[in-house]
SEGUZA-302312 format. One record per residue (C-alpha): x, y, z; residue in three letters. Coordinates in steps of 0.001 Angstrom, whole numbers, plus 500000, padded with zeros to 6 digits. Layout:
! residues N
{x X&y Y&z Z&code ALA}
...
This chain:
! residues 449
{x 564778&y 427466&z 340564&code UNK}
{x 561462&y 427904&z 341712&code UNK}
{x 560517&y 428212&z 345391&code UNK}
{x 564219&y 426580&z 346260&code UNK}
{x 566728&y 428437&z 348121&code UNK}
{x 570235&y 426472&z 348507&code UNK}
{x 572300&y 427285&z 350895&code UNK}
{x 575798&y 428418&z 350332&code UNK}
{x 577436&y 425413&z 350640&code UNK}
{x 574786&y 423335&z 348520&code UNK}
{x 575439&y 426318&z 345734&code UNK}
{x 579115&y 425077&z 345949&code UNK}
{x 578075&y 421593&z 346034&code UNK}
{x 576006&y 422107&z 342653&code UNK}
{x 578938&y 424063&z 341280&code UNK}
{x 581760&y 421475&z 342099&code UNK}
{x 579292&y 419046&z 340573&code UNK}
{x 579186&y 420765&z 336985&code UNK}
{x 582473&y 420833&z 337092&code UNK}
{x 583397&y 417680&z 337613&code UNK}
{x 580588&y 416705&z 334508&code UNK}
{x 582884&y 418421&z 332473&code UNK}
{x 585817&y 415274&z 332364&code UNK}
{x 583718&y 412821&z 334144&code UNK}
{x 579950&y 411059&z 333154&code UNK}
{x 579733&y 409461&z 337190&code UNK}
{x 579768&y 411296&z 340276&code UNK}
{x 579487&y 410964&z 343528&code UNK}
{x 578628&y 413596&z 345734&code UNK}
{x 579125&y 412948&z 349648&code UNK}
{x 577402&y 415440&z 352512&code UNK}
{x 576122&y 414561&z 356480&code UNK}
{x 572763&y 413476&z 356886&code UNK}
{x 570468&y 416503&z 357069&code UNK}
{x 572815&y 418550&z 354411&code UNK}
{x 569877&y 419128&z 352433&code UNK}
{x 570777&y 416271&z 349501&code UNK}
{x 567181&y 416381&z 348540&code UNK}
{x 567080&y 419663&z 347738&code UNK}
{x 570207&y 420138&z 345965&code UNK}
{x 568556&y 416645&z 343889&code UNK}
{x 565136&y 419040&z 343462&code UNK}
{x 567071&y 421785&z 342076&code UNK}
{x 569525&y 419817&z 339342&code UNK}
{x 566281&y 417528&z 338347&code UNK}
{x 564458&y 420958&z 337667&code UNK}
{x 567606&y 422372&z 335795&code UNK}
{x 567434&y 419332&z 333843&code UNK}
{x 563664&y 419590&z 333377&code UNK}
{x 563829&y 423494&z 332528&code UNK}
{x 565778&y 423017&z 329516&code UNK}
{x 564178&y 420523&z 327747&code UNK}
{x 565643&y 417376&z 328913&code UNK}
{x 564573&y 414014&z 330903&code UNK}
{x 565776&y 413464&z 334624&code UNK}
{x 565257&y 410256&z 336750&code UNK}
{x 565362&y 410230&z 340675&code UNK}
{x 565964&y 407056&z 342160&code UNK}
{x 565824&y 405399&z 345759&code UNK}
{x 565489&y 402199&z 346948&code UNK}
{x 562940&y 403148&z 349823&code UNK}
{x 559447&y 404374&z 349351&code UNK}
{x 559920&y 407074&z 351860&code UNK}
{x 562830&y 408721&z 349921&code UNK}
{x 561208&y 408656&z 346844&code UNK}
{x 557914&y 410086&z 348042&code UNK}
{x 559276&y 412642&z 349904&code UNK}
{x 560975&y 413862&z 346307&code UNK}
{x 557423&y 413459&z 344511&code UNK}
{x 556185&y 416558&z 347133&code UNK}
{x 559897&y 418023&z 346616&code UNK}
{x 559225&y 418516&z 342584&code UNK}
{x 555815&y 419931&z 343061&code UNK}
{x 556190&y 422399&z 345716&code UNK}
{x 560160&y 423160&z 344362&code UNK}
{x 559881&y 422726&z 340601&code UNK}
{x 556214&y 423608&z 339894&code UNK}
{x 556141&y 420260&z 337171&code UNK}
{x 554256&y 417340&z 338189&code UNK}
{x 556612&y 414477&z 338146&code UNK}
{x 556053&y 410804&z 337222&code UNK}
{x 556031&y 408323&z 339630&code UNK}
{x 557074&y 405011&z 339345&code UNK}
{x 557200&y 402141&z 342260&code UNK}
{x 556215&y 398618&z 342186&code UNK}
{x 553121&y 398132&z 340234&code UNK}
{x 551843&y 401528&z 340919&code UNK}
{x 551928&y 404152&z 338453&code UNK}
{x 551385&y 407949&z 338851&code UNK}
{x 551936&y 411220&z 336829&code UNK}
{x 552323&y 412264&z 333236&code UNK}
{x 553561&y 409637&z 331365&code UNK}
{x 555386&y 412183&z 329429&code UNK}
{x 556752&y 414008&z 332357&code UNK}
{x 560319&y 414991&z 331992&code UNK}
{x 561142&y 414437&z 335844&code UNK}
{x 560826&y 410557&z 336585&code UNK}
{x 560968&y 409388&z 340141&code UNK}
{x 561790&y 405593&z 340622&code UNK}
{x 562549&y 402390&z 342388&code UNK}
{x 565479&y 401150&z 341577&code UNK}
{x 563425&y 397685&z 342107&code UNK}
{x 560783&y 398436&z 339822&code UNK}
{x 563359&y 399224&z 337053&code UNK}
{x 565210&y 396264&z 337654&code UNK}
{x 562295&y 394143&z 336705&code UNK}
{x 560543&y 396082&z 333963&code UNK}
{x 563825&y 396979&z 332259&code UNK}
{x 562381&y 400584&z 331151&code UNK}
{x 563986&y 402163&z 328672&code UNK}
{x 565851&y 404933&z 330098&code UNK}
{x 567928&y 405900&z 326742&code UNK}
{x 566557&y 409698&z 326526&code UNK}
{x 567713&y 410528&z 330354&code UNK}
{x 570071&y 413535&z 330391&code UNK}
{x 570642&y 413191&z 334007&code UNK}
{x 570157&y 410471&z 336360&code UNK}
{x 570337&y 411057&z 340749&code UNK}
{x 571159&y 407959&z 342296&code UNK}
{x 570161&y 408617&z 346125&code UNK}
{x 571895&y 406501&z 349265&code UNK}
{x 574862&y 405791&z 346448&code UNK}
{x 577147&y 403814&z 348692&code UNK}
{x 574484&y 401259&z 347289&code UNK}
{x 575709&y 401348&z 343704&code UNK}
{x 577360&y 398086&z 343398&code UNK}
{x 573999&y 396325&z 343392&code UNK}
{x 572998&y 394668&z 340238&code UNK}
{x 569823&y 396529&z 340427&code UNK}
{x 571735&y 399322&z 339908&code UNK}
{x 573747&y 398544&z 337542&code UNK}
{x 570755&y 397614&z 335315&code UNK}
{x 569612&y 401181&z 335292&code UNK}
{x 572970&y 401913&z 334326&code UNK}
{x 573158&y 400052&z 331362&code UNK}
{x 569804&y 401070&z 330507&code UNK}
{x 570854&y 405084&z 329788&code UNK}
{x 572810&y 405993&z 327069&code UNK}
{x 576646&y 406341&z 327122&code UNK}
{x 576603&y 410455&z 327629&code UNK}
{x 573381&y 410254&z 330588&code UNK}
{x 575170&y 412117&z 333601&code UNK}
{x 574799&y 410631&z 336984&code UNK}
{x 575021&y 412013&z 340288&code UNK}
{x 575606&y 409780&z 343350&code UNK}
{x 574383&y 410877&z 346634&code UNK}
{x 575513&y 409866&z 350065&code UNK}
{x 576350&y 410643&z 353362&code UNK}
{x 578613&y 407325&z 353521&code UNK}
{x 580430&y 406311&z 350888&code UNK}
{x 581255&y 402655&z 352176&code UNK}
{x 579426&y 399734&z 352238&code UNK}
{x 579888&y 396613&z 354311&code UNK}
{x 580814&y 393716&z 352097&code UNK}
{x 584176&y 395727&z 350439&code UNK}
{x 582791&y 396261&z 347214&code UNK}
{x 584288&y 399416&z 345417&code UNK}
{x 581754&y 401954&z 344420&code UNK}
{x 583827&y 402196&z 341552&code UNK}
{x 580378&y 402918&z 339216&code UNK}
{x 581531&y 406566&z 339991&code UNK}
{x 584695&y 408226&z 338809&code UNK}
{x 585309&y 410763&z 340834&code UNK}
{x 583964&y 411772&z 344765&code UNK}
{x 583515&y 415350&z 345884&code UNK}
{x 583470&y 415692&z 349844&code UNK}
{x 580993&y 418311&z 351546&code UNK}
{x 581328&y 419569&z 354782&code UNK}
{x 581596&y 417908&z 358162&code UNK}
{x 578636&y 417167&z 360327&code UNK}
{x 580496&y 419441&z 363138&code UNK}
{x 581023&y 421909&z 360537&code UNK}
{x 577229&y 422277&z 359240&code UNK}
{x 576265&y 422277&z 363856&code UNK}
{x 578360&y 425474&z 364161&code UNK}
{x 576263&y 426824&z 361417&code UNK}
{x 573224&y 425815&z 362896&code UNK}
{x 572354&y 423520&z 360247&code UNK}
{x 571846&y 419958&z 362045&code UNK}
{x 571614&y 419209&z 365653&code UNK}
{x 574651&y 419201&z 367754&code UNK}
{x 575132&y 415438&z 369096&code UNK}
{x 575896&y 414846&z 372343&code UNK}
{x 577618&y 410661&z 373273&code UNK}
{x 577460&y 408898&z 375989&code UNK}
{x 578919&y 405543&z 375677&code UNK}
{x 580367&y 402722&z 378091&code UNK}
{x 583700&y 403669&z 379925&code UNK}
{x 584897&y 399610&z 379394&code UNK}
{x 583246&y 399262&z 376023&code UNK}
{x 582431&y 395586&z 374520&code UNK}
{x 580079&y 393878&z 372759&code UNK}
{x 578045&y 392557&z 375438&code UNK}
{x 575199&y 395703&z 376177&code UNK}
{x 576489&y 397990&z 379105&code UNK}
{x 573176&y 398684&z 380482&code UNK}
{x 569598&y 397245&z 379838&code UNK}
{x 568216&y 399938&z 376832&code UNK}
{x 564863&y 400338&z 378207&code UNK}
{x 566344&y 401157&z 381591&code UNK}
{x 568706&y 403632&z 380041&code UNK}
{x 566363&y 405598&z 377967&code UNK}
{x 566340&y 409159&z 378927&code UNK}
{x 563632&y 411474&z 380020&code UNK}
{x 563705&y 415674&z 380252&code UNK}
{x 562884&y 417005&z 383567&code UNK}
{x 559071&y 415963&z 383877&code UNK}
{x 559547&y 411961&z 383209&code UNK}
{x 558534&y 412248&z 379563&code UNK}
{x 560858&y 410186&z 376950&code UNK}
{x 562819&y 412273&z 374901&code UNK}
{x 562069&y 411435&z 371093&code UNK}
{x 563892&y 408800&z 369648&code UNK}
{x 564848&y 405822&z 367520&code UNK}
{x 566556&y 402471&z 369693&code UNK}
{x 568546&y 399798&z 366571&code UNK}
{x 568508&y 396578&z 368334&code UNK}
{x 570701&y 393228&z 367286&code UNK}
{x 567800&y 392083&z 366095&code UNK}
{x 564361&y 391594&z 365224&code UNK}
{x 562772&y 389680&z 368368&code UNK}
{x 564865&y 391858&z 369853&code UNK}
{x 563526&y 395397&z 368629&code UNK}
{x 560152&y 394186&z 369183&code UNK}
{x 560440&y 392817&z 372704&code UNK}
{x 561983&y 396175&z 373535&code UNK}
{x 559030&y 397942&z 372124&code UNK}
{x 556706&y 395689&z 374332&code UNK}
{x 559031&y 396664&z 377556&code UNK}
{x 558967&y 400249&z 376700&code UNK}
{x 554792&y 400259&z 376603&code UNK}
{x 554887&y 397835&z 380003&code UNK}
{x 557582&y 398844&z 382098&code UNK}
{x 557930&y 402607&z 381781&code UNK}
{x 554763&y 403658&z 380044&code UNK}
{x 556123&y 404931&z 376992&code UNK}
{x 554925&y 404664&z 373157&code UNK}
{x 556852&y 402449&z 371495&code UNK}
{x 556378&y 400987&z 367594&code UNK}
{x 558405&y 398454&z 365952&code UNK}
{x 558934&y 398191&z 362677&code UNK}
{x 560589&y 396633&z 359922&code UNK}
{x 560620&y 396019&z 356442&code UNK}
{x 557513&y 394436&z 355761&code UNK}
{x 555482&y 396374&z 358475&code UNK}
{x 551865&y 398356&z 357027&code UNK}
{x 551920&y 402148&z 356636&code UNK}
{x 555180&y 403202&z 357374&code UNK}
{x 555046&y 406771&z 356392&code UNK}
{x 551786&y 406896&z 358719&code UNK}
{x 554256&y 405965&z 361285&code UNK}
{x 556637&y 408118&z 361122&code UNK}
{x 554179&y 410725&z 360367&code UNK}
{x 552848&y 409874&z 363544&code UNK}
{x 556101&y 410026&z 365582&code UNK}
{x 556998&y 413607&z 363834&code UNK}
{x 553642&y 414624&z 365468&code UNK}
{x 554339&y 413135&z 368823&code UNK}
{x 552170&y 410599&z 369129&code UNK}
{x 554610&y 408092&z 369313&code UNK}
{x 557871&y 408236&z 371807&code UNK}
{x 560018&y 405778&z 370231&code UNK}
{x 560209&y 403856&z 366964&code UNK}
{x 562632&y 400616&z 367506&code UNK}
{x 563716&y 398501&z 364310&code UNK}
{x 567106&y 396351&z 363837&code UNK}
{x 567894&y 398699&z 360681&code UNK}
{x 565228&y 399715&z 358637&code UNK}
{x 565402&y 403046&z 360006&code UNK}
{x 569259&y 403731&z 359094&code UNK}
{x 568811&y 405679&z 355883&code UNK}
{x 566904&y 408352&z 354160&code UNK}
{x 564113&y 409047&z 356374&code UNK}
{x 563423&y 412277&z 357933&code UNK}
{x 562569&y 411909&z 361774&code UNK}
{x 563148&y 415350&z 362251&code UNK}
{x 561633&y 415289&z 365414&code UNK}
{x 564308&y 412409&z 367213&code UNK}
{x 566439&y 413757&z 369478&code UNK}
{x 568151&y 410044&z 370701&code UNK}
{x 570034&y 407436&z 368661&code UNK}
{x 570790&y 404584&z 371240&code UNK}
{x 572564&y 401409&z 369269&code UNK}
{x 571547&y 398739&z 371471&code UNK}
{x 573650&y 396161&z 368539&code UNK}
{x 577698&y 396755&z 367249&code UNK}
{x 577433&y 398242&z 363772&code UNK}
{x 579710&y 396537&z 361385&code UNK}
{x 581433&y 399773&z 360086&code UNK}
{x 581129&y 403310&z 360084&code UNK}
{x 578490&y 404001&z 357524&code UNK}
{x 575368&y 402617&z 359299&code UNK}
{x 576581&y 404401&z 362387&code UNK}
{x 576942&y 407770&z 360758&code UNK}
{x 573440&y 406919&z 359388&code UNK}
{x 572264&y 405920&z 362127&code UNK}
{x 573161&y 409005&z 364389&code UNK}
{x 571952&y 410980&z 361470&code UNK}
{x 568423&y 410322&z 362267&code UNK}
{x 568447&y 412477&z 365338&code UNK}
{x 570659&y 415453&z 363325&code UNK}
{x 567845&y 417381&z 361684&code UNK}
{x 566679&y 420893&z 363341&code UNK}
{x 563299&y 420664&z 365136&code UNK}
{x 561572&y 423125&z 367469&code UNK}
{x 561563&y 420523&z 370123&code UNK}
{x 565165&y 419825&z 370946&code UNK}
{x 568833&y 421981&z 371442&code UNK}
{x 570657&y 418674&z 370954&code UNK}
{x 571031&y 415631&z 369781&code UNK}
{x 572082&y 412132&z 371634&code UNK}
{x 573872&y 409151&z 370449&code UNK}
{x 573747&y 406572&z 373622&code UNK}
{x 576276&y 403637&z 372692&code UNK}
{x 575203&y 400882&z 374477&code UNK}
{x 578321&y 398552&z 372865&code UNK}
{x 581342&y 399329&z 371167&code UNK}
{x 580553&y 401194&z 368485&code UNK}
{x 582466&y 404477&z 369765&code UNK}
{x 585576&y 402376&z 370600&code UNK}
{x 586028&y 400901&z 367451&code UNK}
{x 584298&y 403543&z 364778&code UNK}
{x 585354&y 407238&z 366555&code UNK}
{x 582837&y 409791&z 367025&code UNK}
{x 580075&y 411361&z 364992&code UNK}
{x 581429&y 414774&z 364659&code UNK}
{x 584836&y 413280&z 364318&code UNK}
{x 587029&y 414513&z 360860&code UNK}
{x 586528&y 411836&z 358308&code UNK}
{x 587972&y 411098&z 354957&code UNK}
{x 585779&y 409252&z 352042&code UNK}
{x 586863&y 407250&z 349238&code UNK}
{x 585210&y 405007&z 346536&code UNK}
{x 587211&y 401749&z 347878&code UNK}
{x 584140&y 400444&z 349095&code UNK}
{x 584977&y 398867&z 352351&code UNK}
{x 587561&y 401475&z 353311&code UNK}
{x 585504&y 403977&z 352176&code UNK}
{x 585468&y 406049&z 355578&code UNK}
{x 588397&y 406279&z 357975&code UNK}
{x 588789&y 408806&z 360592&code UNK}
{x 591146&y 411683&z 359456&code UNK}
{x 594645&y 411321&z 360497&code UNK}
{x 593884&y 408832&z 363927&code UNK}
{x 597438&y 409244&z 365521&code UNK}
{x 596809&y 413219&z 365473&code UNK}
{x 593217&y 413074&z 367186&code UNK}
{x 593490&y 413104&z 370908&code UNK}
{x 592060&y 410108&z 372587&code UNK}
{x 588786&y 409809&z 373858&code UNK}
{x 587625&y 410943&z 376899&code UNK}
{x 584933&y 410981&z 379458&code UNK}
{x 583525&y 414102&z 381172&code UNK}
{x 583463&y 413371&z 384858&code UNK}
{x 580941&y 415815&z 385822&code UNK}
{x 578658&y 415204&z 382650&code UNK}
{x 579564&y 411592&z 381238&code UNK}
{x 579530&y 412569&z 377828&code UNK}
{x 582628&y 411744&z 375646&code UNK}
{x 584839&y 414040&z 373619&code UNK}
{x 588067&y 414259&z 372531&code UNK}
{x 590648&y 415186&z 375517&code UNK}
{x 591429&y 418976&z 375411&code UNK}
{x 588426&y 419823&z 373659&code UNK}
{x 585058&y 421596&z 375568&code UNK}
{x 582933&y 419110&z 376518&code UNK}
{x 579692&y 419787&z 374869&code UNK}
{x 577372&y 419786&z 377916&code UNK}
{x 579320&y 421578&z 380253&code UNK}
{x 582159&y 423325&z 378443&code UNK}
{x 585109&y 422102&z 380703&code UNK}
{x 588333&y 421340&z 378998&code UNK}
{x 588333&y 417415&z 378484&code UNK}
{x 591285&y 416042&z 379996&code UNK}
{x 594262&y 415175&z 378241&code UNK}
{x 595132&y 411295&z 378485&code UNK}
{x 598290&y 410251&z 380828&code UNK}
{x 601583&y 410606&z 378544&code UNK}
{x 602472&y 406820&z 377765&code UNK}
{x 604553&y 404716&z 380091&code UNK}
{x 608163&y 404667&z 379009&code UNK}
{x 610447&y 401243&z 379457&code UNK}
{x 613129&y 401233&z 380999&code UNK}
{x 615124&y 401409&z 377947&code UNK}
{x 613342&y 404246&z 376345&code UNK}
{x 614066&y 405901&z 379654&code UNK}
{x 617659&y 405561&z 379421&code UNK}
{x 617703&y 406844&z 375272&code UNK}
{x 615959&y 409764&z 376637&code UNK}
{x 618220&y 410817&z 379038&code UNK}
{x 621396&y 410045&z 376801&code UNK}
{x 619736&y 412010&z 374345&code UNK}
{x 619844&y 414845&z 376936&code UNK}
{x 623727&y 414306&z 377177&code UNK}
{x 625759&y 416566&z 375603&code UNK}
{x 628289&y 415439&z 372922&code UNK}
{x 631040&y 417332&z 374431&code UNK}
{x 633993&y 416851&z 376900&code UNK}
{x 636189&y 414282&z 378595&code UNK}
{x 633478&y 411353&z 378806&code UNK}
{x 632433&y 412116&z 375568&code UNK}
{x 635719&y 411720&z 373794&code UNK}
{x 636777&y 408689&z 375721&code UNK}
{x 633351&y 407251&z 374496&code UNK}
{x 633610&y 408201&z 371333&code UNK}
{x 637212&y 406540&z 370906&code UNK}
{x 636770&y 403545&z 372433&code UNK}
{x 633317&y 402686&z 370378&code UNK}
{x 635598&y 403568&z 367093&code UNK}
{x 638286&y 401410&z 368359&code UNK}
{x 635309&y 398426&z 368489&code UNK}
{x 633677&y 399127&z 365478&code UNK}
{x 637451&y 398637&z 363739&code UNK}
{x 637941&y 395556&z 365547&code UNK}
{x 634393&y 394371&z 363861&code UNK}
{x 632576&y 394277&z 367088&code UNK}
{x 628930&y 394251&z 367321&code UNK}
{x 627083&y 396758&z 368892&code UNK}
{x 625949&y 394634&z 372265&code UNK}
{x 629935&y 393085&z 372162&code UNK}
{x 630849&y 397076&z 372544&code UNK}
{x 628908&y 397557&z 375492&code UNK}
{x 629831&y 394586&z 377511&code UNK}
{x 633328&y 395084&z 376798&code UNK}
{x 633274&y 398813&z 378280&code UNK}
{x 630869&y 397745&z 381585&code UNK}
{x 633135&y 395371&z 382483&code UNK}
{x 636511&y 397563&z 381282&code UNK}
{x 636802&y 400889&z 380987&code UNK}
{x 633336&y 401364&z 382442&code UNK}
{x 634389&y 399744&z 386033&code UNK}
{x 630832&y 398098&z 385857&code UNK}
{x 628953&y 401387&z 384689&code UNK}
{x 626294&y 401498&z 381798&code UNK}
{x 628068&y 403838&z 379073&code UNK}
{x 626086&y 407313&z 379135&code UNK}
{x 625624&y 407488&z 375121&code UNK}
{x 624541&y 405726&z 373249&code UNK}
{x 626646&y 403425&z 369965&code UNK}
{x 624434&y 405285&z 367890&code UNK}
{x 625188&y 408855&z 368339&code UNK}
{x 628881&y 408027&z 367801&code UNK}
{x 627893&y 406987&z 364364&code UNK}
{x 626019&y 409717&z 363490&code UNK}
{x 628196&y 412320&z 364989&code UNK}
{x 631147&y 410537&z 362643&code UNK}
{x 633648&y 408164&z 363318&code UNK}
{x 636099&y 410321&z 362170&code UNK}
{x 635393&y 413464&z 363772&code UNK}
């Protein structure tokens, strides 16, 4: 499709999503941050486009949705329509139609001749906003979710979609060399309180200069008075922004070109912009759930000239409670279950590198130095669980066995209960001993046998 190339897993991506068109009208595609969901987006809108047939982008950020208007041109070769706020650009006739979902909301367009609709940062879908453009396509339009977190904080199902397709793991897509490996450091007695003062704890490469990066405060006083610290008390660039802040895209053009060390917001900078050149994520705040985490570390995941790896410095709890960004996940459309770590009692706890001080997961290479991660101590038993596990060492056999064996029978006749058994044999046939089996294993060996 014109100057696009997909990758091989986007190529299965695209292919899993036909397929699922063919029994379902709503789906929801999920891949990592950096997966390349705005291209796969380029290359169905220009599928759409090349036979004939209207296709709407949406986004509900101005950086998103300006970032596909460059995508179609340079990707596509059509000129698309662009539609955000009060501003209007494009053929009016264009058959590629890139929107707010805000602007939509409010003029109520009418969207009945879309063929395909691509909703982008989908875990958003339960909005009414949202749910207006929905109404406003026709019953056959085919929509395509796309996220890298299916799960949003207030619990609402993304049930708008019928069916979710997973892509590959953000660990998977760093062996291939497709995002940034990411390195975490985060407190050894986690909490919510911060573990160290963030503007002391920024990191610098070996001449003093701040690596790249993006600091999510608590707040908004507090992102700002952090930016102000930065610029005073260790010389650095520092921006904050937020929502309502001028020129935004000049900004972050600006810290792409390294003018500017580090951009520090409360969340504005979560989702579905490209700071390809950050190579820290430091959470100064607790994130509610695992979706704005994953964003957030996903800021510092794309591949730049500039860096080998990526950091996520955990200044809370956030690792504690949520896992790690390269751990296994698995995604649903329950909304605020949406993400849970794969299988938690299989992973392997978490562990600190002593030479290093990154964490991993114990018997895994650490990812700075490569040592083996050490296993966690094996649980402390009680005293009881002591005692089953050595009578379950015992073997069912012989003298002490049988006499066992017969006198719990003779009990269990009499319509004793099990602690009545063993007081009557430590202080009878015992001679003040602890049996050495247990009532159990009579039962299950057979009372008869």
């Amino acid at each position: 499709m014109g100057s696009i190339t997909l990758y091989p897993d986007q190529l299965a991506a695209r292919q899993a999503i036909y397929q699922a068109w063919r029994t379902h009208r709503r789906v929801l595609q999920q891949a990592p941050t950096a997966f390349g969901k705005g291209t796969l987006a380029t290359f169905l809108l220009g599928e759409c486009a090349s036979r004939g047939k209207r296709a709407v982008f949406g986004a509900h950020l101005e950086e998103i949705n300006n970032d596909l208007v460059d995508r179609v041109r340079q990707g596509t070769g059509i000129e698309p329509r662009l539609l955000m706020g009060s501003h209007a650009e494009g053929p009016a006739d264009a058959l590629i139609t890139i929107i707010s979902e805000q602007t939509v909301a409010r003029r109520g367009l009418d969207l009945g001749e879309v063929r395909l609709f691509i909703r982008d940062e989908a875990h958003r879908a339960a909005s009414r906003s949202h749910q207006i453009i929905a109404d406003a396509c026709k019953g056959d339009t085919l929509h395509l979710g796309l996220t890298a977190t299916p799960e949003r904080g207030d619990g609402r199902p993304l049930d708008f979609y019928e069916v979710l397709l997973a892509g590959p793991s953000p660990a998977t897509l760093a062996a291939q060399g497709r995002i940034a490996p990411m390195v975490t450091y985060a407190p050894a007695k986690p909490g919510r309180a911060l573990a160290q003062d963030p503007v002391e704890a920024w990191p610098v490469d070996a001449t003093g200069k701040p690596l790249p990066g993006v600091l999510f405060a608590s707040s908004l006083s507090h992102s700002s008075t952090y930016a102000e610290r930065y610029r005073a008390e260790r010389g650095f660039t520092a921006v904050h922004c937020e929502a309502d802040t001028p020129q935004r895209d000049a900004i972050v053009a600006r810290f792409n070109a390294g003018e500017i060390d580090i951009l520090c917001n409360r969340s504005l900078f979560c989702e579905g912009v490209d700071l390809r050149r950050s190579a820290v994520t430091m959470a100064a705040k607790s994130f509610g759930h695992a979706g704005p985490m994953l964003q957030a570390c996903g800021r510092s995941r794309r591949m730049h000239p500039s860096k080998r790896r990526a950091m996520f410095i955990d200044l809370t709890d956030n690792v504690a409670r949520l896992g790690l960004p390269d751990d296994d996940r698995i995604y649903s459309l329950t909304g605020a279950h949406g993400i849970i770590l794969d299988a938690p009692p299989s992973l392997p706890a978490m562990r600190m590198c002593r030479a290093c001080l990154c964490w991993g997961r114990g018997g895994r290479p650490c990812d700075i130095c490569g040592e083996p991660l050490p296993l966690p101590p094996p649980p402390k038993l009680s005293k009881r669980q002591l005692i089953e596990q050595r009578h379950a060492k015992q073997p069912l056999q012989g003298d002490a066995w049988e006499a066992w064996k017969n006198f719990v029978n003779d009990k269990l006749a009499m319509g004793k209960d099990k602690k009545q058994i063993v007081a009557s044999w430590i202080y009878g046939a015992g001679k003040g001993n602890p049996p050495r089996y247990t009532i159990d294993q009579v039962i299950i060996s057979g009372r008869g046998s």
